[in-house]
C-alpha positions as CSV (number, residue, x, y, z in Angstrom):
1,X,0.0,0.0,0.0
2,X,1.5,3.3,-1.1
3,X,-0.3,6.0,1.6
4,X,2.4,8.0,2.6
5,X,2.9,6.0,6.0
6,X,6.1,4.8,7.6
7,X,7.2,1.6,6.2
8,X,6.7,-1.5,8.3
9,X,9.0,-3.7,6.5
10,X,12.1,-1.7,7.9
11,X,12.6,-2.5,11.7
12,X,12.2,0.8,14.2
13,X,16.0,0.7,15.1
14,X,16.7,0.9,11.5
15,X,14.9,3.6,10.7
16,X,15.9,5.9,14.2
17,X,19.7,5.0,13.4
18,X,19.6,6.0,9.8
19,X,17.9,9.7,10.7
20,X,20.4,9.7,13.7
21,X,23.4,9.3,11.6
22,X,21.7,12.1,8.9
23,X,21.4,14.5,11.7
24,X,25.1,14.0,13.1
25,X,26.3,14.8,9.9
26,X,23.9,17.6,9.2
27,X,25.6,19.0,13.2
28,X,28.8,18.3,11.6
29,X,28.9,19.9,8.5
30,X,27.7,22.8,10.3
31,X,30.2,22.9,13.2
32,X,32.8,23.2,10.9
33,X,31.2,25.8,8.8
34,X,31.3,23.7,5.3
35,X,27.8,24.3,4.7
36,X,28.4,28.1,4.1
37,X,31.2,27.3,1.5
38,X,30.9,27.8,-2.1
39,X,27.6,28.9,-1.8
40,X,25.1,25.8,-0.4
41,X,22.3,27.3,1.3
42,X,21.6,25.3,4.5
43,X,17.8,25.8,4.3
44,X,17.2,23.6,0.9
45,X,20.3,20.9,2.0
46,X,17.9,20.1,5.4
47,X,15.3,19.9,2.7
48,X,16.8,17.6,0.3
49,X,17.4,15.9,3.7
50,X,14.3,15.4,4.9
51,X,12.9,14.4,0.9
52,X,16.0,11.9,1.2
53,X,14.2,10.2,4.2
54,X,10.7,10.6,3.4
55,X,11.4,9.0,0.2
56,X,13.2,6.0,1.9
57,X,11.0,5.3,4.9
58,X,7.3,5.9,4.1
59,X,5.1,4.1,1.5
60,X,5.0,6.6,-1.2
61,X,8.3,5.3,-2.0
């Protein structure tokens, strides 16, 4: 079924490690100011971010 809910197939730890490890990079890349370089606006990277997820975890996929 293609609803737009979370996936069931993927197990819960799955899914909270994969957005864990997303966000730790997301705090990284912005501790060390790379996301300011050459440009990149941070607002539409977190929002390719959250697509990126979205698109992998719920049943629209």
């Amino acid at each position: 079924m293609k609803n737009g809910t979370l996936r069931t197939d993927y197990p819960e730890e799955v899914i909270f490690s994969a957005t864990l490890h997303l966000m730790l990079a997301v705090v990284t890349r912005y501790a060390v100011g790379l996301v300011y370089d050459a440009g990149v606006k941070a607002e539409q990277e977190l929002l390719l971010q959250k697509r990126m997820l979205l698109r992998e975890f719920t049943t629209t996929a």
